[in-house]
C-alpha positions in Angstrom: 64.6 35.9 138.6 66.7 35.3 135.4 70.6 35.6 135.6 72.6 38.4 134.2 74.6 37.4 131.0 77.8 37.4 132.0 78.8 38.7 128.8 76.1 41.5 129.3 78.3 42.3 133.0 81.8 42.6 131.5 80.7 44.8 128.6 78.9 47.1 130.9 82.3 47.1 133.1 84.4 47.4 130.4 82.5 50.6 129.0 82.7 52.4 132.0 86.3 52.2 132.1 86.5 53.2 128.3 86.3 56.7 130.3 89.8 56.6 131.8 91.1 53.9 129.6 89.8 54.6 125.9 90.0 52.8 123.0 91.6 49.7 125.3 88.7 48.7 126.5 86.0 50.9 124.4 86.8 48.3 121.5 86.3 45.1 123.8 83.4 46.1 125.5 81.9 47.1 122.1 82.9 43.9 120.9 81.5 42.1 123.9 78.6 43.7 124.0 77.0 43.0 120.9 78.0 38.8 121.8 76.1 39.1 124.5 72.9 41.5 123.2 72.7 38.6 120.8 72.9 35.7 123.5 70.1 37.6 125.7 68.1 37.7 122.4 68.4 33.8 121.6 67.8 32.8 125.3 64.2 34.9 124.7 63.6 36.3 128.5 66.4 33.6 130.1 68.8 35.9 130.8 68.6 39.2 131.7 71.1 42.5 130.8 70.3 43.9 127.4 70.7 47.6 129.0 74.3 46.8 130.0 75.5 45.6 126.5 73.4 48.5 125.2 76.1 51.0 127.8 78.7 48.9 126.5 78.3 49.2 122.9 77.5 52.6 123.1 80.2 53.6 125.2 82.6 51.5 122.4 80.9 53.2 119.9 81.3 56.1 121.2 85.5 55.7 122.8 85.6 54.7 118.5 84.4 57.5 117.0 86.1 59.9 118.9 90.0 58.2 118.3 88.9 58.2 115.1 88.4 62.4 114.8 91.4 62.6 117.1 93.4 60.8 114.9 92.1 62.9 112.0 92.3 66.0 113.4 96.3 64.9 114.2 97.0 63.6 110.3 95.6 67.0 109.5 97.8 69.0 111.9 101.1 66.6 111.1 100.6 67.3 107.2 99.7 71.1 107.8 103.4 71.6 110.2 104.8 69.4 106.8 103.8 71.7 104.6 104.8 74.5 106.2 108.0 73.2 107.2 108.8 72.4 103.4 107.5 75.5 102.0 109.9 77.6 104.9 112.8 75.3 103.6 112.0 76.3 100.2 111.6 80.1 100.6 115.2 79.5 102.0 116.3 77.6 99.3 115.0 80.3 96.8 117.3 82.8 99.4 120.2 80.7 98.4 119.5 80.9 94.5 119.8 85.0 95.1 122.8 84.6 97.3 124.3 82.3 94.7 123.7 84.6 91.8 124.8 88.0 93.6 128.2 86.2 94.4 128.1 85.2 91.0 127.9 88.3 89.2 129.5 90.5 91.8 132.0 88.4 93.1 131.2 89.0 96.6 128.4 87.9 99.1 125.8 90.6 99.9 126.7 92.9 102.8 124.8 93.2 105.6 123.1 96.4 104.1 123.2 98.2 101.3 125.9 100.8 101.6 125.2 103.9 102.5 127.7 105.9 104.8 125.4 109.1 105.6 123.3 106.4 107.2 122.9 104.4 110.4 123.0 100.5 109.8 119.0 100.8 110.7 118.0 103.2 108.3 119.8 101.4 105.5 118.1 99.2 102.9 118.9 95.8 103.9 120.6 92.6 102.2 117.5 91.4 101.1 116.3 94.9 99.2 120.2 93.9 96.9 118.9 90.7 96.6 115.5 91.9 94.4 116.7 91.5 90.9 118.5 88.4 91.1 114.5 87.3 92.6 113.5 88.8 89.3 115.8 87.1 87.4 115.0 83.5 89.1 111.2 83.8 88.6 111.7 85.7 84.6 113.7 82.3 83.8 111.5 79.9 86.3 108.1 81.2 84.2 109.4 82.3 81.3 108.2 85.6 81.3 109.5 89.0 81.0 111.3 90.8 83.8 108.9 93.4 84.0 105.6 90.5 84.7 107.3 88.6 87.6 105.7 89.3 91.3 108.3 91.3 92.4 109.3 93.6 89.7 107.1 96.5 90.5 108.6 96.1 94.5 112.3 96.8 93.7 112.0 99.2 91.0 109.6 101.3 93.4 112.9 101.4 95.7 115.4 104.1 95.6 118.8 102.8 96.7 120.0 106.0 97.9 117.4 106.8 100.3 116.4 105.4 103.9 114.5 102.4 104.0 111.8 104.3 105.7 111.8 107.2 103.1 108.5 108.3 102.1 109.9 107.6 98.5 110.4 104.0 99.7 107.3 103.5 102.0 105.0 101.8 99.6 107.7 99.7 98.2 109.1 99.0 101.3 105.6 98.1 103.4 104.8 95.1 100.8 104.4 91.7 102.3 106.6 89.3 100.1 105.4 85.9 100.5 109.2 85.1 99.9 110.2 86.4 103.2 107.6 85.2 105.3 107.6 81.5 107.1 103.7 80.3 107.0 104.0 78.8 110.2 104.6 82.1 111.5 101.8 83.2 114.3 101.1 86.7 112.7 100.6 85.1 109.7 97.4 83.4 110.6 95.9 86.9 111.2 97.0 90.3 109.3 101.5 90.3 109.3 102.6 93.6 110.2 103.9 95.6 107.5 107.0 94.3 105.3 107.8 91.8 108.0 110.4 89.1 107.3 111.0 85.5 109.4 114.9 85.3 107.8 117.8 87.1 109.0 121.2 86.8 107.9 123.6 85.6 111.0 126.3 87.7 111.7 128.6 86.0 113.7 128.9 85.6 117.5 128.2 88.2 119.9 125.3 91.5 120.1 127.4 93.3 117.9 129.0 90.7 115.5 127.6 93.1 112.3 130.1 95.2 113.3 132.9 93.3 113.9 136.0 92.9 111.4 136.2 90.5 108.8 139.6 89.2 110.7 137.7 88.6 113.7 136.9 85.0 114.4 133.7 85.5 115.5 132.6 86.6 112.2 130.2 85.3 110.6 129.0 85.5 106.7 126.9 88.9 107.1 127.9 92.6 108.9 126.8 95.9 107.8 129.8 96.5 106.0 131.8 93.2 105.6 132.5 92.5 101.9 133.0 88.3 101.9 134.4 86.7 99.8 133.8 82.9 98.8 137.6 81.9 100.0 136.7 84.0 103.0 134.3 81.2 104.3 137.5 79.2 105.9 135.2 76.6 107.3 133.9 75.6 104.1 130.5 76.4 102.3 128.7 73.0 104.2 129.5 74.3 107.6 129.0 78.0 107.7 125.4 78.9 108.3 124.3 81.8 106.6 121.0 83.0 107.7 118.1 81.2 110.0 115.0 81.7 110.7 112.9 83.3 113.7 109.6 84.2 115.1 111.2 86.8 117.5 111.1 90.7 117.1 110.7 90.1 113.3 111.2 93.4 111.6 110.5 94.7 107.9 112.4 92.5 105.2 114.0 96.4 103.6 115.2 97.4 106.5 119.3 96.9 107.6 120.0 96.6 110.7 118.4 94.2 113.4 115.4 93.4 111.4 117.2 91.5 109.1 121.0 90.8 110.7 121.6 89.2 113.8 124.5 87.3 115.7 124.0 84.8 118.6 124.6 86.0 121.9 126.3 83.5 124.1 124.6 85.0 126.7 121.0 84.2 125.7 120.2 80.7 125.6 119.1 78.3 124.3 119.8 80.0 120.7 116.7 78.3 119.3 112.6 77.2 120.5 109.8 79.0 121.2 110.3 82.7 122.2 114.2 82.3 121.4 116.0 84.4 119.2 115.9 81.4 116.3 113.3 79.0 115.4 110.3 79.0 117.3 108.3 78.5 113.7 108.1 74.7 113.6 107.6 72.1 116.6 111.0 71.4 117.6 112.9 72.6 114.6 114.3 75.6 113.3 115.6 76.0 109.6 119.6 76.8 108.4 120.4 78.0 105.5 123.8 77.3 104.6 126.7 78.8 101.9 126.8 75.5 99.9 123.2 76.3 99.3 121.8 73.3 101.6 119.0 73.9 103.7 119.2 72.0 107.5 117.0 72.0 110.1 118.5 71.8 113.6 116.9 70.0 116.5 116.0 72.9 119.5 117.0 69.9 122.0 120.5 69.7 119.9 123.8 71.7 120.9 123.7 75.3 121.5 127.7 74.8 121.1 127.4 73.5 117.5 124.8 75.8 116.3 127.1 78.5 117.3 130.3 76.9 115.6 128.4 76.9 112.5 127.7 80.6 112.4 131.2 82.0 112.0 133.6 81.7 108.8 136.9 80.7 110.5 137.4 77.2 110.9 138.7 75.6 114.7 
């Protein structure tokens, strides 16, 4: 009886373990394989073994192809988080523009709400609703167009200040999903969003009821319902006081005050950020700071719960 090619043996071997071992020995037994097919052919009945360098190659070819899709499929998912991640940083950095130019013209950062004393702070119209015309006015001058033809125009002149966020008047204004407000990375968003949701809250301070806490209090932060700040009132400076984050937990509508759209860190809930936290839990591993310089930074959810807290008030050590 003929010998078995040796060459024929190990690439038969070699395939098999491409089961636990992939592409480590998938590509050597592929390689093998077709060296020996070939010897088995020259030696013309000499040697026997062409069915084990046939296993071998196709097991090779076979380990290939599928680290191949893998590591497709994974550049896919990497640049699909990327772009995700940068689009979130820039619907942040477009928040910033409207902070910027409210401070501007007012003199004064936004309060947590829009004031309104026959109301609770959850029936108010929220930060964001007093941010609408300075949006206007960013994407009039970005495209060049009149007021009245930018994507938001029609949303915050369909809102009456002076009533509930909830009002019926408000309701249709109100219940728009503004692609401004909402972090594409965001579960919900895969599917149907609920109505007006927004994946950016203003922070507060530290403590459940930081909104509601003095502006003398050190564990203020930048936003409370009725906290006028102004820019010498941020005593840590503008590059260390984080002004609003984003989250994927209890997201409420963008109009309404409140909750839904101001929150401070409770030192009793931690970690701050990940995964089912009350920050973050939009990107792998990161969650995304805006701060009152203007700068967007994201923030490790492995990093310090102790400096993401410092950052959120306006008092300095």
């Amino acid at each position: 009886m003929s010998p078995i090619n040796r060459k024929a043996l190990l690439s038969f071997v070699l395939g098999l373990l491409a089961v636990p071992t992939n592409v480590l020995t998938g590509l050597p037994a592929l390689a093998i394989g077709l060296i020996g097919l070939r010897e088995i052919n020259i030696a013309e009945g000499r040697e026997r073994g062409r069915w084990m360098c046939v296993v071998g190659i196709v097991m090779g070819i076979l380990v290939v192809v599928s680290d191949i899709v893998a590591l497709g499929a994974y550049v896919v998912l990497q640049r699909r988080y990327a772009s995700a991640l940068y689009a979130c940083q820039y619907n942040l950095k477009q928040l910033s523009d409207a902070v910027e130019m409210y401070e501007s013209h007012r003199g004064i950062f936004p309060p947590g709400t829009v004031a309104n004393a026959s109301l609770r702070p959850a029936q108010r119209l929220s930060w964001l609703v007093s941010l609408l015309p300075y949006y206007v006015d960013l994407e009039s001058q970005r495209r060049k167009v009149a007021p009245s033809a930018t994507s938001l125009f029609e949303v915050y002149v369909g809102i009456d200040p002076n009533r509930a966020w909830d009002d019926p008047a408000n309701r249709e204004a109100t219940a728009r999903v503004l692609g401004q407000f909402v972090c594409p990375s965001h579960p919900a968003f895969a599917g149907t969003p609920s109505l007006g949701p927004t994946y950016y809250v203003g922070i507060s301070g530290i403590g459940s009821n930081a909104a509601e806490l003095p502006l003398s209090d050190p564990k203020c932060g930048l936003f409370g319902y009725d906290r006028e700040v102004l820019r010498d009132d941020v005593q840590r400076g503008a590059s260390y006081t984080m002004i609003a984050c984003e989250t994927s937990w209890q997201n409420g509508p963008w109009a309404q005050g409140g909750f839904a759209t101001v929150r401070g860190l409770d030192p009793n809930d931690l970690p701050y950020t990940g995964r089912g936290r009350p920050f973050g839990g939009l990107h792998p591993d990161t969650t995304n700071r805006l701060f009152a310089d203007g700068s967007v930074q994201a923030f490790h959810d492995t990093g310090s719960a102790k400096e993401f807290a410092t950052l959120a008030t306006l008092k300095g050590d």
